[in-house]
C-alpha positions, 0 to 999 in steps of 0.5 A: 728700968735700966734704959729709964735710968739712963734717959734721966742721967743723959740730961737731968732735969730738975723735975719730971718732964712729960711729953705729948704727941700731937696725933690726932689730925685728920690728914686731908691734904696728905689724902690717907693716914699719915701718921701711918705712912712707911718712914725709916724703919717704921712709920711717921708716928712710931718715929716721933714717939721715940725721939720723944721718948728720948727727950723726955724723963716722965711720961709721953701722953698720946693726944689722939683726938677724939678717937682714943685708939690704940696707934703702934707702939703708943701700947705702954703710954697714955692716951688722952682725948683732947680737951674738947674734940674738934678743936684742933691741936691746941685740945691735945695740949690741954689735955696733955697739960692736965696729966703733967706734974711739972710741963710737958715737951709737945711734939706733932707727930709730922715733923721727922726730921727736929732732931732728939738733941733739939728737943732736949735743949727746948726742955732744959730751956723751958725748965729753967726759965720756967717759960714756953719755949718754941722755935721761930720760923720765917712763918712766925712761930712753930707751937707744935714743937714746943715746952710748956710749962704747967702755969700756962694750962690756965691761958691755953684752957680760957683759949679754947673755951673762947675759940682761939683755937690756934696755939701761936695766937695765944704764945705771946700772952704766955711770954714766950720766949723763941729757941735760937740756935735751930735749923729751919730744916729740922722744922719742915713738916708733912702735909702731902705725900710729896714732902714725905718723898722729899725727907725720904730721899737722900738729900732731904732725910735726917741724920 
């Protein structure tokens, strides 16, 4: 209870916001599982759950696809099946967002580097404005690193019955608004093996 205190105190929101990891890719570029992949002292998905668990006050939803399975240290948070299986990482948003009181902060379990700070700044904006919030890269937008809050779960809901199953296709009839301010570094993600040796080394690793 104590350290949950101290979560809340560090960055008061106005309500309880939740978290979703996006872990249920099949990482066929990166030719095994990825998310199991040695990072820092752990492994890749055990490194996001706790800089989302650091920039949330409510619960993190696990979004494992359709497989529901137990992941490290995922045993005392949620695990939800997407939406409809099958359909990419817009189904764990939408079922993250059908467990949410308030919004959720989404965070890809490939990412390492997006700093706890950065996602708490996406948080508080996306409560304030009650708007998506999502970084923008020279790519156009980054959808799995992003604030969504609990109104937009109609829009997603209706894209995924219709097939549009690419969330940044579906951020503009949302209104979103971009996060400013975040380096481009912190958004580089891991596809193949080679971009988790980048980050590992001592030029590419975060801080």
């Amino acid at each position: 209870m104590r350290g949950a205190a101290r979560r809340l105190s560090a960055f008061a929101y106005g309500e309880r916001i939740d978290g979703v990891l996006l872990a249920g890719g099949r990482s066929r570029r990166f030719g095994a599982d990825k998310r199991l992949a040695a990072y820092r002292d752990s492994v890749l998905f055990e490194h996001a759950l706790r800089r989302l668990r650091g920039a949330v006050s409510g619960n993190v939803f696990v979004a494992s696809g359709s497989r529901r399975e137990r992941l490290p240290g995922a045993a005392r948070h949620s695990i939800v099946a997407d939406a409809i299986p099958g359909r990419g990482p817009l189904g764990g948003i939408v079922a993250g967002l059908r467990k949410a009181r308030r919004g959720v902060l989404v965070l890809a379990c490939d990412v390492p580097v997006v700093a706890v700070d950065t996602l708490r700044a996406l948080v508080r904006m996306g409560d304030r404005l009650d708007r998506p919030v999502v970084p923008r890269s020279g790519a156009g937008w980054e959808p799995l690193i992003a604030y969504y809050p609990a109104w937009a779960l109609t829009v997603l809901e209706a894209a995924l019955r219709e097939g549009q199953l690419a969330p940044h296709r579906v951020l503009d009839r949302l209104g979103c608004v971009a996060a400013t301010g975040i380096g481009m570094e912190q958004l580089r993600n891991v596809n193949r093996p080679a971009d988790l040796e980048t980050l590992r080394s001592p030029v590419g690793r975060d801080k």
